[in-house]
C-alpha positions as CSV (number, residue, x, y, z in Angstrom):
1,X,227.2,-139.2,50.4
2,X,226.3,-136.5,52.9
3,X,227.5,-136.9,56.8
4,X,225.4,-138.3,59.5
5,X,226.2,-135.4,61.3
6,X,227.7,-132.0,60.1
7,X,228.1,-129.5,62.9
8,X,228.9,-126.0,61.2
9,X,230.7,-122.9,63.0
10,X,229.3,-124.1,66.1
11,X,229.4,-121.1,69.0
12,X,228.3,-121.4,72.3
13,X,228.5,-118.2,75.1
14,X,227.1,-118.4,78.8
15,X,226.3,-114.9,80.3
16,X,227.5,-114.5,83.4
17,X,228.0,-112.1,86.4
18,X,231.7,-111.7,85.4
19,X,231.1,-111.5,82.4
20,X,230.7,-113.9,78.6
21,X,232.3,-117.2,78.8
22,X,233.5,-118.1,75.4
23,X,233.0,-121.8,76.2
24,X,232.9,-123.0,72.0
25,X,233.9,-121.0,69.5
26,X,233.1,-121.8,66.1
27,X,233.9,-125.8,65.8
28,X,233.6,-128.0,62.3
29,X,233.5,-131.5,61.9
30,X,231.6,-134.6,60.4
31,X,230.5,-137.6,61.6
32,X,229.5,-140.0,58.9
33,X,227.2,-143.7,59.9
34,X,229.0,-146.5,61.9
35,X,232.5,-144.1,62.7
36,X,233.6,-143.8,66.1
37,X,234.9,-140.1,66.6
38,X,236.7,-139.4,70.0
39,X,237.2,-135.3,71.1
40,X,240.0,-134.9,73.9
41,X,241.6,-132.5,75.4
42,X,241.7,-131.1,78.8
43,X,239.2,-130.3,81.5
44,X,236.9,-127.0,80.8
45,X,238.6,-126.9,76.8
46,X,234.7,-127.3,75.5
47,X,234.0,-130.9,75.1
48,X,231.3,-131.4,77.0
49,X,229.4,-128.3,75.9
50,X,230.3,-128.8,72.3
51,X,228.1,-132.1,72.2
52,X,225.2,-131.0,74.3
53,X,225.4,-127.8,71.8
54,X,224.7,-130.7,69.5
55,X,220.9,-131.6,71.1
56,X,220.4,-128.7,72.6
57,X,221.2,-129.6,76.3
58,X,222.4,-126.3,77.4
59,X,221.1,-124.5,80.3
60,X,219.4,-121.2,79.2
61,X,220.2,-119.1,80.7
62,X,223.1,-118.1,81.0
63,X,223.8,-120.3,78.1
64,X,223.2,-119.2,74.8
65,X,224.1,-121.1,71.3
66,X,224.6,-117.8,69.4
67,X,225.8,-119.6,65.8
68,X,226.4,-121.9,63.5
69,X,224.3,-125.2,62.3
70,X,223.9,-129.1,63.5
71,X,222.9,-130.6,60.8
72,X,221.5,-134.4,61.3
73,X,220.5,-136.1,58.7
74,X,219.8,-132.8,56.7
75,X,217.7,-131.1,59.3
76,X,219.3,-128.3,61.4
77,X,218.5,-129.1,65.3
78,X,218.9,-125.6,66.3
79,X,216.3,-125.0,64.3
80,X,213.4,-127.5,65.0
81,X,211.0,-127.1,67.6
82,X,211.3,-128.1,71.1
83,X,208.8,-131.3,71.1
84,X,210.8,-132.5,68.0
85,X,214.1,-131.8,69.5
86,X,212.9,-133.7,72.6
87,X,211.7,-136.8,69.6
88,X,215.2,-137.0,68.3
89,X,217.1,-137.4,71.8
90,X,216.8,-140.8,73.6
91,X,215.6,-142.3,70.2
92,X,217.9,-141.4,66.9
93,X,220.9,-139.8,69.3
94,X,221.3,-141.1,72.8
95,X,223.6,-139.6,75.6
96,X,225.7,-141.6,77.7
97,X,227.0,-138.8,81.1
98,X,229.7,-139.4,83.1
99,X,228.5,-140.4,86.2
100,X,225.7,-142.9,86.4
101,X,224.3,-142.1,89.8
102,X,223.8,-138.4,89.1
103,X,222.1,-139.0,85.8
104,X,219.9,-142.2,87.3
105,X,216.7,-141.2,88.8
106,X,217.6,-143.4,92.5
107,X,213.8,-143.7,93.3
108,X,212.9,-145.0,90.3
109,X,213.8,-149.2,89.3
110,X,216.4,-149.3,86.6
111,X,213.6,-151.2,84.6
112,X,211.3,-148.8,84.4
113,X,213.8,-146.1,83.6
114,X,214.9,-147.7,80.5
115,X,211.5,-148.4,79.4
116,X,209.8,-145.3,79.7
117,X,212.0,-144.4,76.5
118,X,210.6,-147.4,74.9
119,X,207.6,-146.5,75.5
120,X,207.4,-143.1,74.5
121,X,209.7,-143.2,71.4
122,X,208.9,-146.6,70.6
123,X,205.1,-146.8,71.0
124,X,205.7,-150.1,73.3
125,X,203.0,-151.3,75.8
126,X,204.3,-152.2,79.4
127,X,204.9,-156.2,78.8
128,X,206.8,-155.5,75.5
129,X,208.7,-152.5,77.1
130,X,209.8,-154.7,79.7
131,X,211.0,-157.8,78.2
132,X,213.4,-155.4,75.9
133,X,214.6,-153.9,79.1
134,X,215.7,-157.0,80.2
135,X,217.0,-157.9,77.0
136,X,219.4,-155.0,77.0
137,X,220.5,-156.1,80.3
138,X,221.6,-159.2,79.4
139,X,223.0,-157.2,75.9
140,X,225.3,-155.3,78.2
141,X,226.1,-158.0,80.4
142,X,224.3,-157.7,83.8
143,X,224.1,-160.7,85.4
144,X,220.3,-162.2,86.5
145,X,218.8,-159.2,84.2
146,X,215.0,-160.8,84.4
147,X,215.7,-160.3,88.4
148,X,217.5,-157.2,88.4
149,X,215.6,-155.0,86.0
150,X,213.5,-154.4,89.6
151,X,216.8,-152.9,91.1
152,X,217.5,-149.5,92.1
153,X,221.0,-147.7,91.2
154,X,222.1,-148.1,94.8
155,X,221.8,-151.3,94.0
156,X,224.3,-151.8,91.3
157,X,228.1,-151.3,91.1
158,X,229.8,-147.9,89.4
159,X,230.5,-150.4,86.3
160,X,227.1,-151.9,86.5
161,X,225.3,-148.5,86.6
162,X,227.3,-147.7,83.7
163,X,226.4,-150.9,82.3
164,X,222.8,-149.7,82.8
165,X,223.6,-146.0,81.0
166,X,224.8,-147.8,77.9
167,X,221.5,-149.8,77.7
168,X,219.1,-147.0,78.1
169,X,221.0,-145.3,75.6
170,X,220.9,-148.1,72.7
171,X,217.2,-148.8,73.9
172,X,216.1,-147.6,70.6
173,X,218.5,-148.5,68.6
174,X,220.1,-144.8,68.1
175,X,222.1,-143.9,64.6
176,X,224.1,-141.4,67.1
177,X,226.0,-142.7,70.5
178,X,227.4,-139.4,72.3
179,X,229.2,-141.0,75.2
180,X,230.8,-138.2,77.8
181,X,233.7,-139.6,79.3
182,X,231.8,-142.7,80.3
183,X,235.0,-144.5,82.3
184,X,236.6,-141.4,84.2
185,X,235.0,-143.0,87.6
186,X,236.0,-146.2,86.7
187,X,239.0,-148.4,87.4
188,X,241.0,-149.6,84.5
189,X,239.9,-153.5,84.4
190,X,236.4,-152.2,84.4
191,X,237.5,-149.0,81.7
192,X,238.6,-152.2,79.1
193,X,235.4,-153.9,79.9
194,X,233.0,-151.2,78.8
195,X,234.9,-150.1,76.7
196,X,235.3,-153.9,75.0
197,X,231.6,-153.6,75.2
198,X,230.8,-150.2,72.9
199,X,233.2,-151.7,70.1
200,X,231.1,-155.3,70.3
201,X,227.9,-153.2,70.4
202,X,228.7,-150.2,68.0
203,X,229.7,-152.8,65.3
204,X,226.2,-155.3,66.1
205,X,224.1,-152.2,65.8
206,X,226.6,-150.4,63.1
207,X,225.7,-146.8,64.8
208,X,227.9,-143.7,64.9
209,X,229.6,-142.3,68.7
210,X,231.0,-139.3,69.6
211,X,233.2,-140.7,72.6
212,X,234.9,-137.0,74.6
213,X,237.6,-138.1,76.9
214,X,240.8,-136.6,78.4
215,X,242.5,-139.7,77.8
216,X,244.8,-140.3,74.4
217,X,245.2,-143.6,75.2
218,X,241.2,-144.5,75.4
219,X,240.6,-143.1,72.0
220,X,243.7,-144.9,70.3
221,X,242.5,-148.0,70.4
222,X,238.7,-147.0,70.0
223,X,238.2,-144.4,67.3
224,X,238.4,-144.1,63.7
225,X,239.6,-140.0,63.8
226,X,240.2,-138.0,66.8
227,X,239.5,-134.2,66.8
228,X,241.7,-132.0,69.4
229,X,239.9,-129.5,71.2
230,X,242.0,-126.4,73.5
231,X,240.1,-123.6,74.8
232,X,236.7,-123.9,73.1
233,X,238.5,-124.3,69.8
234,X,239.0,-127.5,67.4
235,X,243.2,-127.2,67.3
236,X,243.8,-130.5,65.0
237,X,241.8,-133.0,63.4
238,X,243.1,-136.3,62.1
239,X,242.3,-139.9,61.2
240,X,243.8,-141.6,64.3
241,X,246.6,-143.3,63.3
242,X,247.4,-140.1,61.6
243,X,247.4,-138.4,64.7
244,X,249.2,-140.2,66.9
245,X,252.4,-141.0,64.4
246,X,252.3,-137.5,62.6
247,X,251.2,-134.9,65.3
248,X,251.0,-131.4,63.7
249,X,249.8,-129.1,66.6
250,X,252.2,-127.9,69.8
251,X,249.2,-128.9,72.0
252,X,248.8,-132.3,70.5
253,X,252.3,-132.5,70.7
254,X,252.4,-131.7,74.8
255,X,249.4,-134.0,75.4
256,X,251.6,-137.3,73.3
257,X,254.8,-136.0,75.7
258,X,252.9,-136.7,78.7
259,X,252.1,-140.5,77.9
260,X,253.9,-143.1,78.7
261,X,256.0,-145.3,75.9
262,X,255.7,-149.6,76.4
263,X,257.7,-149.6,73.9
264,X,260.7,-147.6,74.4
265,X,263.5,-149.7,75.9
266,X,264.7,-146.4,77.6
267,X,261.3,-144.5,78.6
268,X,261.7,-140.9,78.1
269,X,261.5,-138.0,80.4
270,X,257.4,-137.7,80.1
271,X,257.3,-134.2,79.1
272,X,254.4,-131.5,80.6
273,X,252.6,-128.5,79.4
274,X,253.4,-125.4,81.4
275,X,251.1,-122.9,82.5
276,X,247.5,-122.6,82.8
277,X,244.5,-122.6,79.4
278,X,243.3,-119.1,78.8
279,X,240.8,-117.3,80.9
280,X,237.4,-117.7,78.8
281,X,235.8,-114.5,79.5
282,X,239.0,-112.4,78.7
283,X,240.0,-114.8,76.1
284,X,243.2,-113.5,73.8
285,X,243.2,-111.6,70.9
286,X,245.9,-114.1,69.3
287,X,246.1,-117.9,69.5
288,X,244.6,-119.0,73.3
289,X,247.9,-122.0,73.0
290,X,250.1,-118.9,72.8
291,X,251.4,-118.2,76.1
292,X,252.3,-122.0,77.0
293,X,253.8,-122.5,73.3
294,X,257.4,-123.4,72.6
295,X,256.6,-122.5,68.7
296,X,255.0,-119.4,69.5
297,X,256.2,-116.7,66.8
298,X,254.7,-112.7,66.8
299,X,252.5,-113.6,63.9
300,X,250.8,-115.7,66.8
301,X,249.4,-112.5,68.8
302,X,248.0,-110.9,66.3
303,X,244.4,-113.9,65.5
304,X,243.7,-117.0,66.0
305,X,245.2,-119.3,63.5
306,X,242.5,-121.2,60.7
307,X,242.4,-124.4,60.7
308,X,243.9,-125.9,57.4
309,X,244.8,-129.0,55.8
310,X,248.2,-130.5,56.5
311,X,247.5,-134.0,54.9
312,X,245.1,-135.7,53.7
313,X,242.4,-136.0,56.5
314,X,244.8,-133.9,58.6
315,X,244.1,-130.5,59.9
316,X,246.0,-128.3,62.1
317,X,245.4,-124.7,63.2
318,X,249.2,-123.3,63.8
319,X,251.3,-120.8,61.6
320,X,254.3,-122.8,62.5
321,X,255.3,-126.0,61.1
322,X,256.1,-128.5,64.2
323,X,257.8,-130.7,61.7
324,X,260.5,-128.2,60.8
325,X,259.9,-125.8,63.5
326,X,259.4,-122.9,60.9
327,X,256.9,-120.6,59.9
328,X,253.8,-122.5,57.5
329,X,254.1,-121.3,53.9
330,X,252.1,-122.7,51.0
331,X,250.0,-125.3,51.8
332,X,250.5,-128.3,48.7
333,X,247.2,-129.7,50.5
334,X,245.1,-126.8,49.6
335,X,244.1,-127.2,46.3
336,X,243.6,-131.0,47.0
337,X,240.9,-130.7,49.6
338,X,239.1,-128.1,48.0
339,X,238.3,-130.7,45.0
């Protein structure tokens, strides 16, 4: 059975003064219905830009998708017109941003800002519109809804606005939940509650999300496989179990040092990553991990490692075997995922 989404060689450059930011460079993966995929990794590594890549959301210019394919449910996106483009976001893949107040309109009630999408991509008149708007409300757990669908954003709480994103974007019932960073601005008691929420709400509705975060521990409990991103590049891929007991990249490695343990009865020294990500307008010749890399070997310099199969599920882009701390040879998983 073919993926809900299959997002091929993805490339993204923004053209610039200083010159072409290589912000995504040619990124695979698959989403398939009703799995949770998270994508982490740290600030400016291409997360963002990778999904709104995805539905077209990037400013042009200087932006520029220059190749590869999105393919949702068989049709390429990059390829379809700008009205049908426009059809498919807010209704079959919704967008939840980071921060709430910048993406709510604050003149506008939050009432009729969720259903002006039911309206349009729904075909609802004003009364029916309205009474689902306050039925999502209640959905995510705002208090009074019939009362405070009239509210403004200043009006609401950082954890109620976001409350309010995650009900505009299930208004119409998407297949596809991108959610970018959705918590960062929040505290932790109310991080667990939204998060609590999605999992209820994703497995009621049974639809797919993309959740991007710089936080492993978010994603551990919330995803089915988690795909490592580092310097506009997919670096390791794995079911998430899978990635968190048997990590096979040095990055993925650094960021699983820098957690804390509960349950080490002698916490470790929390380990960091030295240096700095590459510059993304003079980006390396070699692997872009190479210069903060304690595996780093000369066969690094000379092009970016592919990423391969290490298990079953498991991908990893390194020449060097973290396991054993030696050079990759033959991969025995080769033959197995090219069935």
């Amino acid at each position: 059975m073919a993926s809900l989404l299959e997002v091929k060689g993805l490339t993204t450059r923004f053209f610039t003064q200083d010159g072409v930011v290589q912000a995504v460079n040619s990124i695979s993966y698959t989403v398939d219905e009703g799995e949770t995929v998270g994508i982490v990794g740290e600030s400016g590594c291409g997360k963002s830009v990778g999904v709104m890549s995805v539905i077209r959301l990037i400013p042009s210019p200087p932006g520029k998708i220059t190749d590869g394919e999105v393919l949702f449910e068989g049709r390429d996106l990059l390829k379809v017109s700008d009205q049908e483009i426009r059809d498919i976001r807010g209704n079959k893949i919704a967008m939840i941003f980071q921060d709430p107040m910048t993406s709510l309109n604050p003149v506008l009630t939050v009432g009729r800002q969720i259903t002006e999408a039911l309206e349009l991509h729904l075909g609802m008149d004003k009364k029916q519109a309205l009474d689902r708007a306050i039925e999502l409300l209640e959905m995510v757990g705002i208090p009074s809804a019939a009362e405070r669908v009239g509210n403004y954003p200043h009006q609401f709480s950082g954890g109620m606005r976001q409350r309010v994103m995650i009900a505009m974007g299930l208004s119409c019932n998407p297949q596809l939940l991108i959610a970018d960073e959705p918590t960062t601005a929040l505290d932790v008691t109310i991080q667990a509650q939204i998060i609590d929420l999605v999992k209820r709400l994703r497995d009621e509705i049974g639809m797919a999300i993309i959740w991007i975060t710089h936080d492993l521990g978010v994603v551990a409990g919330l995803a089915d496989r988690v795909i490592v991103m580092y310097a506009g590049r997919i670096v390791e891929e794995a079911p998430v179990k899978e990635l968190y007991g048997n990590p096979r990249h040095p990055y993925t490695l650094g960021l699983l040092g820098s957690l804390p343990r509960l349950d080490e009865i002698r916490p470790e020294k929390l380990e960091s990553i030295d240096g700095l990500p590459p510059d993304l307008i003079d980006y390396p010749k070699g692997c872009p991990f190479y210069v903060r890399c304690h595996y780093r070997i000369d066969k690094c310099l000379e092009a970016p490692p592919p990423i391969e199969p290490v298990g079953i599920g498991h991908y990893a882009a390194c020449f060097v075997d973290v396991t054993t701390a030696q050079p990759t040879t033959e991969n025995p998983y080769q033959e197995i995922m090219s069935i």
